[in-house]
VOGU-3710 file (C-alpha; in Angstrom, 3 decimals, decimal comma):
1> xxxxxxxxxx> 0,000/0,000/0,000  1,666/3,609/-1,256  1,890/5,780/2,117  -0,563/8,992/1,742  1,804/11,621/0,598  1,421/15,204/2,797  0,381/18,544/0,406  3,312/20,259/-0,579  1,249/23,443/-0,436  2,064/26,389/1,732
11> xxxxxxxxxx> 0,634/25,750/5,504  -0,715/28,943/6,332  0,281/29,598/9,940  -1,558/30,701/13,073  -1,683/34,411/13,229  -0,042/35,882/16,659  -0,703/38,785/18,815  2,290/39,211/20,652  2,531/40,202/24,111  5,317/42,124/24,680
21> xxxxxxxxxx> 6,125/40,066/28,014  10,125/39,154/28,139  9,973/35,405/27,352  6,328/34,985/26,805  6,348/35,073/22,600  9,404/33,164/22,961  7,459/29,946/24,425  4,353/30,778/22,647  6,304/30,838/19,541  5,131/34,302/19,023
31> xxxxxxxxxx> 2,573/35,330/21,320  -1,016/34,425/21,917  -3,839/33,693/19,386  -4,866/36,717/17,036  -8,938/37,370/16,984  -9,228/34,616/19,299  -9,900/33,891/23,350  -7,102/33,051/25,435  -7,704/31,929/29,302  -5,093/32,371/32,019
41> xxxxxxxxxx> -6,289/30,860/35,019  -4,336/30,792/38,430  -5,101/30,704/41,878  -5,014/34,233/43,331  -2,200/36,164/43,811  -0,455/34,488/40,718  -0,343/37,790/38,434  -3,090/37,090/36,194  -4,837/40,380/36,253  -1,100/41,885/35,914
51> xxxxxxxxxx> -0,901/39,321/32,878  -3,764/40,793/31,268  -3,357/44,459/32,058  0,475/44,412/30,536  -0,943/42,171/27,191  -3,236/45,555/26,441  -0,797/47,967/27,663  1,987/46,524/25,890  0,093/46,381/22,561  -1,353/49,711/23,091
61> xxxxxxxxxx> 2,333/50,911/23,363  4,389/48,480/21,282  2,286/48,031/18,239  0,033/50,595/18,625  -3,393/48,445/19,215  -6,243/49,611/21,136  -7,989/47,697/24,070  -10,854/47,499/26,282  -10,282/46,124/29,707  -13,293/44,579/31,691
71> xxxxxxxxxx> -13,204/44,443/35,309  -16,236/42,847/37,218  -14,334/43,172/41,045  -12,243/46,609/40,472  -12,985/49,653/39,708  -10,718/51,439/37,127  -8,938/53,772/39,646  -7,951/51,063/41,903  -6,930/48,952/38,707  -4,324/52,551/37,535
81> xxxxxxxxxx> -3,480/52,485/41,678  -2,042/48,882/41,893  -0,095/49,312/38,224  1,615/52,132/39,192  4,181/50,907/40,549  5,501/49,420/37,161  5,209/51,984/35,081  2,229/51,619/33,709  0,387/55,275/33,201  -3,257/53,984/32,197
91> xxxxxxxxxx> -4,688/57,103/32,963  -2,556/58,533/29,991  -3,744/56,079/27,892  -7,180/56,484/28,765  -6,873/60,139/27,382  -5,598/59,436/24,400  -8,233/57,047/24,046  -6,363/53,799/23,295  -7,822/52,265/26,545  -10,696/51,771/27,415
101> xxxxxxxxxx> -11,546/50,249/31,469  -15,057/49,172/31,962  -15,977/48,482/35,540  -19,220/46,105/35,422  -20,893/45,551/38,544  -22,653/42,627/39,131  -25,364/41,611/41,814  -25,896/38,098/42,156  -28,721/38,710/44,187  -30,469/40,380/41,839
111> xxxxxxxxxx> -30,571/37,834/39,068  -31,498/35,270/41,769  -34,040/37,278/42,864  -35,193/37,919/39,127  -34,328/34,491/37,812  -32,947/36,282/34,573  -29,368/36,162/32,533  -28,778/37,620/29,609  -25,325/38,471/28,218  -27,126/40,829/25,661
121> xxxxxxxxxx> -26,605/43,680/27,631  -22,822/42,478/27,955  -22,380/42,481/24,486  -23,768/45,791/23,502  -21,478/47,274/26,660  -18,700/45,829/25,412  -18,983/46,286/21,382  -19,379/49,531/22,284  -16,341/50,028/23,924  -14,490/47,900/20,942
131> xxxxxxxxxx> -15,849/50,019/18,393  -15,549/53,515/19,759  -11,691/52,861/19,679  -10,779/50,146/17,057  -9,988/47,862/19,755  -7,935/45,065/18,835  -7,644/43,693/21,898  -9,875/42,606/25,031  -9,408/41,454/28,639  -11,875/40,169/30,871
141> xxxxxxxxxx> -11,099/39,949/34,848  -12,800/37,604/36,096  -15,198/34,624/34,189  -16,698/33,697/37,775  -18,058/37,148/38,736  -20,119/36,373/35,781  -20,842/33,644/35,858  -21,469/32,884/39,602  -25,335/32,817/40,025  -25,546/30,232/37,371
151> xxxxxxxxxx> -26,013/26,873/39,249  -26,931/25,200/36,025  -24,017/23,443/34,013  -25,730/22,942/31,003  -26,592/26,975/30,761  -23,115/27,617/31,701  -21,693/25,657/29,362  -24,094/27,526/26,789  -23,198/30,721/27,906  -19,447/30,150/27,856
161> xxxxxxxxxx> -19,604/29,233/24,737  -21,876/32,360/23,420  -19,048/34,627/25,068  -16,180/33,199/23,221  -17,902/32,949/20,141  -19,027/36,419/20,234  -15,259/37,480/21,139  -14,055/35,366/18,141  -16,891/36,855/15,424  -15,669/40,423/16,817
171> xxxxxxxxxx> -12,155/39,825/15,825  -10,138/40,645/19,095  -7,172/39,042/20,645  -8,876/38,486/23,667  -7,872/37,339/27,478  -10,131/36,178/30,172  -9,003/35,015/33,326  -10,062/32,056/35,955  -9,639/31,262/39,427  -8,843/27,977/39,950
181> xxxxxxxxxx> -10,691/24,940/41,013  -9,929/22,779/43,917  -9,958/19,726/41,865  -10,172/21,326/38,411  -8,259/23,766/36,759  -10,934/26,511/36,680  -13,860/27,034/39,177  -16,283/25,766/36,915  -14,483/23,273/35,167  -15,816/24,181/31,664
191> xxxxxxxxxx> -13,527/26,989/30,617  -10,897/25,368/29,504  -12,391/23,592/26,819  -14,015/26,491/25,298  -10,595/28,680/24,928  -8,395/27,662/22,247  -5,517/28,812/24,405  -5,143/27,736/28,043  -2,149/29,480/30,577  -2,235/28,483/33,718
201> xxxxxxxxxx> -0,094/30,468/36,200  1,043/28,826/39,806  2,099/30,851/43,162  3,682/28,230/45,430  6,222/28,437/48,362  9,073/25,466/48,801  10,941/25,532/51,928  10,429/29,254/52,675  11,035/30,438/49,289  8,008/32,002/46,853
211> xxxxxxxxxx> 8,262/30,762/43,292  5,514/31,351/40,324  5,788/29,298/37,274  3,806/29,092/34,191  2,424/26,312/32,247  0,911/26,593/28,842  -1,841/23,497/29,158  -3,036/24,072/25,628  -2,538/26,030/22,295  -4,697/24,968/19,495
221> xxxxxxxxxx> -3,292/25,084/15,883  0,351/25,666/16,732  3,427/24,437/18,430  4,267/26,203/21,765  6,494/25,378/24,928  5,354/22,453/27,204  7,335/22,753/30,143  7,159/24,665/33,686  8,711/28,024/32,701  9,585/30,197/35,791
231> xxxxxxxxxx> 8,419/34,113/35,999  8,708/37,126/38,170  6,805/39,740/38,976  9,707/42,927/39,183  9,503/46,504/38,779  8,523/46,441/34,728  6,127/44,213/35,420  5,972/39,889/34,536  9,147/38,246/32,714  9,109/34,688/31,812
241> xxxxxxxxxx> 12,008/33,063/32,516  12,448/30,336/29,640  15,330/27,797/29,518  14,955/24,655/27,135  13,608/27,438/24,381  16,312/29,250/23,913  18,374/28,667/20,218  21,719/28,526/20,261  22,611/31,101/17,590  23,983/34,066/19,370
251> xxxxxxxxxx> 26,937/35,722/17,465  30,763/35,567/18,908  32,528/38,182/19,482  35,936/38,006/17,967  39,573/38,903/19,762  40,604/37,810/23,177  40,784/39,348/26,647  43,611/39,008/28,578  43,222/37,793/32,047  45,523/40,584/34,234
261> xxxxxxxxxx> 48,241/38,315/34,492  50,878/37,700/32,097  51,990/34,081/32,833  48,296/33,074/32,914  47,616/34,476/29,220  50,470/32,278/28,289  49,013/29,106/29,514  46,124/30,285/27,324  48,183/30,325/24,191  49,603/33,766/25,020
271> xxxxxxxxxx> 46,405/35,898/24,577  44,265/35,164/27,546  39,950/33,995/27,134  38,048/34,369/24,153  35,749/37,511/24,538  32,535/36,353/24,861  32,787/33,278/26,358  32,657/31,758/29,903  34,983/30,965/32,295  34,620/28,878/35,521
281> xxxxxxxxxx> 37,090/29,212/38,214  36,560/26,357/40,654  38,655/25,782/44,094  38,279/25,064/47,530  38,398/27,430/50,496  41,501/30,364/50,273  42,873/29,092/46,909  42,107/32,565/45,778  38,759/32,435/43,283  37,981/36,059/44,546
291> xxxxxxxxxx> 41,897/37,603/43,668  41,632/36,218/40,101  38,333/37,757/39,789  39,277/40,940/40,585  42,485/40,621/39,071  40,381/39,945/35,404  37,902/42,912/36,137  41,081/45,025/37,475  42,321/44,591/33,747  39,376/44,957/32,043
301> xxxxxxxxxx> 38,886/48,697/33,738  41,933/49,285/32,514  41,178/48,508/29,411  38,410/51,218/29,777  35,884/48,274/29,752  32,696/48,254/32,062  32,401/45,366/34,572  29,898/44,433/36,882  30,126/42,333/39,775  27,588/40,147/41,087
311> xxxxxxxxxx> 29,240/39,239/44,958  26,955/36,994/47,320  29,202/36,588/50,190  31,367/39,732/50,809  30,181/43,558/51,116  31,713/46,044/48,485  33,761/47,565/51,025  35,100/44,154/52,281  36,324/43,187/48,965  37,837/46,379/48,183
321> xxxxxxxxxx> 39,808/46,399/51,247  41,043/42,541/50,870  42,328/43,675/47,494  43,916/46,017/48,059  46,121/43,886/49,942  47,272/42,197/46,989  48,024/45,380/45,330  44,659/45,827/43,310  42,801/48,916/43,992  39,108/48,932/42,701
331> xxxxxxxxxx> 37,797/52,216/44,040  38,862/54,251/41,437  37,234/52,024/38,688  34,129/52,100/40,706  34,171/56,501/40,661  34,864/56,431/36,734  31,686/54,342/36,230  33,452/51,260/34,920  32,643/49,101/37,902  29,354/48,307/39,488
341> xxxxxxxxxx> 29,094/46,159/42,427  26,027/44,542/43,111  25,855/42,523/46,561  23,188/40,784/47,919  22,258/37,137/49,880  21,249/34,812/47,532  18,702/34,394/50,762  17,403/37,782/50,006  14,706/36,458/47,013  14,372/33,476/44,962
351> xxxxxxxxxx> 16,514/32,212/42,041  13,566/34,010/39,469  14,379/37,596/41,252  17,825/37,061/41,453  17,857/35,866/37,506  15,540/38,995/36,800  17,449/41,454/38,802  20,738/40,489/37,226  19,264/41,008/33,325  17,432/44,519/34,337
361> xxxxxxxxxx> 21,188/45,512/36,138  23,395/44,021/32,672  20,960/46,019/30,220  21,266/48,893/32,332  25,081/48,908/32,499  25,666/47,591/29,539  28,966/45,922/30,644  31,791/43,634/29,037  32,774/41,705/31,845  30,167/39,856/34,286
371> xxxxxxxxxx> 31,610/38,125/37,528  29,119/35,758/39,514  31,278/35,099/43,039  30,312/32,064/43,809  27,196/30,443/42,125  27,670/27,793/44,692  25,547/29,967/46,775  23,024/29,198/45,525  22,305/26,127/46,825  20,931/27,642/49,920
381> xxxxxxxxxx> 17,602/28,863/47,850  16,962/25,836/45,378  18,144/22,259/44,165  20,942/21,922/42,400  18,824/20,931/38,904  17,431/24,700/39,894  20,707/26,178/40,246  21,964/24,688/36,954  19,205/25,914/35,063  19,568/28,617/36,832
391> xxxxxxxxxx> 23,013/29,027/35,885  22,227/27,757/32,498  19,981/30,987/31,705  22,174/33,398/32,380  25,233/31,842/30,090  22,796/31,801/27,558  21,852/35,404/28,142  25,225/36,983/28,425  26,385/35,092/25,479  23,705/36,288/22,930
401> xxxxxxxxxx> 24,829/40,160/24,764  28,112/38,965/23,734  29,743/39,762/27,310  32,297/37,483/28,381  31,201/36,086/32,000  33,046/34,646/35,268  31,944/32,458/37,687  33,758/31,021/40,743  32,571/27,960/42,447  33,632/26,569/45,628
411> xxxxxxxxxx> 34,856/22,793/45,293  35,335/20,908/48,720  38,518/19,010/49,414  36,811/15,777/48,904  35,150/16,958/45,248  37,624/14,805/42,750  39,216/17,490/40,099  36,814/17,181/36,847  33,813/17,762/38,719  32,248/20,570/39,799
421> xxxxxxxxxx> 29,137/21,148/42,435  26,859/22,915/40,465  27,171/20,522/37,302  27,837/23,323/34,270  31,196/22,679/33,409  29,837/21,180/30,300  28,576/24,708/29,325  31,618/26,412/30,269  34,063/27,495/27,387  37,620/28,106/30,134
431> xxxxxxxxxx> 37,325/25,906/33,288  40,309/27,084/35,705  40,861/24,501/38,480  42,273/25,869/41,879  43,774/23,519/44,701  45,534/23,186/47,699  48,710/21,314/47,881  50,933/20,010/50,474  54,403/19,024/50,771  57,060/19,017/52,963
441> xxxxxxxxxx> 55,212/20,572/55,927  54,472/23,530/53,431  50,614/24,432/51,757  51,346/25,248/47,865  48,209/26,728/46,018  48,653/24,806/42,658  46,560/25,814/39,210  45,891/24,296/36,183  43,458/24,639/32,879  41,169/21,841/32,772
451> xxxxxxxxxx> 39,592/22,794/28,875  39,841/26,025/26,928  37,632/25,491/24,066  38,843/26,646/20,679  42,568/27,277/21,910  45,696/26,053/22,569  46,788/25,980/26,320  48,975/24,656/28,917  48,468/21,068/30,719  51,014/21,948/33,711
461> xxxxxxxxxx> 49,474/22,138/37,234  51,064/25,765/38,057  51,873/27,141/40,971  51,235/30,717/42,723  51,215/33,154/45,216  49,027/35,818/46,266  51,662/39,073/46,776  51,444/42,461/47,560  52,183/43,228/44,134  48,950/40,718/42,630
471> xxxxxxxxxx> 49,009/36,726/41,969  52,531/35,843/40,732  52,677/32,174/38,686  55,774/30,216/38,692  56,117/26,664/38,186  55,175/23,368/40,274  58,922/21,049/40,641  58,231/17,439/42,066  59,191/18,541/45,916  56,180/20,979/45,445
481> xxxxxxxx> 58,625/24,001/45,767  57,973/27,069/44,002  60,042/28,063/41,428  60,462/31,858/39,406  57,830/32,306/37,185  58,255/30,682/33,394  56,380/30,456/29,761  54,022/27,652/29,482
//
């Protein structure tokens, strides 16, 4: 039997409204359905109503289409009130008349007193509203206000139906959002099946820590993202936080950067790191992770090169003063601009905020050099298949920005050498190895390269010393004994 051949023809593809949310289009392959419903349900407190309100305020802004927000619990001054905060001037928008907020109040009491529902009056409200502005875009907050004093399913189910139908025939890209069930995914149970897009949004708390993650459960006519993406709510609103998405076609950067110290750039085939790429620096407690890190951003400022530097254990005056001990003063890169110290817990918020805060601080400097000190910190506020994805994101990130990125990483005495504890070194283009060593009654601080992708470099275990004058590297003799510094 000859297997049914597929049409060659064109495949016309799902048009997309995008949203304008960091992430979101990425995962949605675009953004969500154009001229159809989409329902984002969520128990409360998730950020649908934030979801909704950015989706028109973004396409008011970003691609210039009106919308018409429907709120059946707020009115539209204490919808402007709580949006605020992120920037979002609706009452602007409002006077130019490119939003439109409806406040509909209903009475459940008075339609069970009545007996009557009609979503006529609905209808005319809201094609009104569409109309008088060229809305191309709708949001409804919330389905169960509406719906409440409906105890019949069958009517309900009608009903839905006649209000996403009537949304589709008007043309708009439209939202509604659901609470959710306590054994179903909306209150009612039905909504889902009627939307041909389905986002459900999750608030929980693990071991002290507040995470939200979002799930898309169902996208009809078009491939999307399946997984558990995390997002944030920050100070420009939601960002969706997307991981297995992301394609790796970012652009490199070409020439190298030299690392600050001479007989180090040697062992990397005389020139020091590709620019662009990243570099792990691994070792176990006082092997001197932090000096080299400030020893490569003490170049780069040289260089006239911004830097910023992401520390999670030490305060900016802590680490200025401890360098400065090995000859490197900071400060002065710090009053030109070039440097930017950012300190914080990792205890202070959750991986999400931390991830968020991190991209809002790099676009906003707009530096060359990024220094994590140490990612193994992380540990303390998620698993260590969250800290690698974790990690994972923002390599990604700073390699399509084309910055070229540090980490350190503490390694116990135990770890063996070609491991490391939070499991990226496969991502990681340099991979510098500290250790402690011991012989003769002495401590030696031995280093060595463990890969340098796309380079030449040394395969000595090197020794070194942290001076007065900065990290000197000599070489490693087989009493362990230091020895002047040579070539690779």
């Amino acid at each position: 039997m000859t297997p049914a051949k597929r049409n060659k023809q064109q495949v016309k593809l799902l048009p997309k409204s995008p949203t304008g949310i960091p992430g979101m289009d990425e995962i949605t392959g675009g953004g969500l359905p154009k001229g159809r419903p989409t329902l984002i349900a969520g128990s409360a407190g998730c950020g649908k109503t934030l979801f909704a309100m950015e989706f028109l305020v973004n396409g008011v802004i970003q691609y210039d289409e009106p919308g018409v927000f429907v709120a059946f619990e707020e009115s539209s001054e204490e919808l402007a009130q709580n949006v605020a905060s992120l920037g979002f001037d609706l009452n602007d928008l409002i006077k130019q008349k490119k939003l439109i907020i409806d406040y509909v109040r209903i009475e459940r009491s008075e339609i069970e007193e009545t007996g009557e529902y009609d979503l006529e009056g609905l209808f005319i409200r809201l094609g009104y509203a569409i109309d008088s502005i060229g809305a191309k875009r709708v949001a409804m907050d919330t389905v169960e206000v509406l719906f409440s004093a409906l105890p019949n399913q069958a009517i309900l189910r009608a009903e839905l139906h006649r209000l996403f139908r009537w949304l589709k025939d008007k043309g708009v890209s439209a939202i509604i959002t659901a609470e959710r069930g306590e054994d179903t995914m909306t209150r009612f149970g039905l909504e889902e099946y009627v939307a041909d897009c389905v986002i459900l949004l999750d608030h929980r708390v693990i071991e002290q820590v507040s995470t939200r993650r979002l799930r898309i459960v169902k996208y009809r006519g078009t491939l999307h993202g399946t997984n558990e993406y995390p997002f944030i709510i920050g100070k420009n609103g939601i960002s969706v936080l997307p991981i297995t998405s992301l394609a790796l076609e970012h652009k490199l950067p070409s020439g190298r950067v030299s690392t600050g110290i001479k007989e180090l750039d040697q062992m990397l085939g005389g020139k020091g790191f590709h620019r662009g790429s990243s570099i792990l620096i691994t070792g176990t407690a006082g092997t001197g992770k932090s000096s080299l890190s400030a020893t490569f951003v003490d170049a780069a400022c040289q260089r006239s090169e911004r830097c910023l530097y992401f520390a999670f254990e030490e305060s900016t005056g802590q680490i200025l003063r401890n360098m400065r001990s090995i000859g490197i003063d900071l400060a002065p890169h710090i009053k030109k601009r070039l440097l930017q110290f950012h300190v914080a817990r990792p205890t202070l918020y959750g991986l999400e905020m931390h991830l968020v805060t991190m991209y809002d601080l790099i676009k906003e400097h707009k530096p060359k050099i990024v220094v994590l000190d140490p990612i193994t910190d992380f540990f303390a506020i998620g698993s260590k298949a969250e800290v690698k994805a974790a990690i994972t994101r923002i390599i990604d990130f700073l390699k399509m920005n084309q910055i070229t990125a540090l980490f350190t990483s503490y390694t116990s005495e135990e770890d063996t050498t070609d491991q490391t504890s939070v499991g990226v070194s496969s991502l990681i283009d340099s991979w510098l190895s500290l250790r402690n060593l011991e012989s003769n009654g002495e401590r030696h601080r031995g280093l060595f390269i463990m890969k340098s992708r796309g380079m030449a470099h040394s395969n000595q275990i090197r020794s070194y010393e942290l001076t007065g004058d900065g990290i000197e590297i000599g070489a490693m003799d087989l009493a362990g004994r230091r020895t002047q510094p040579t070539s690779a």
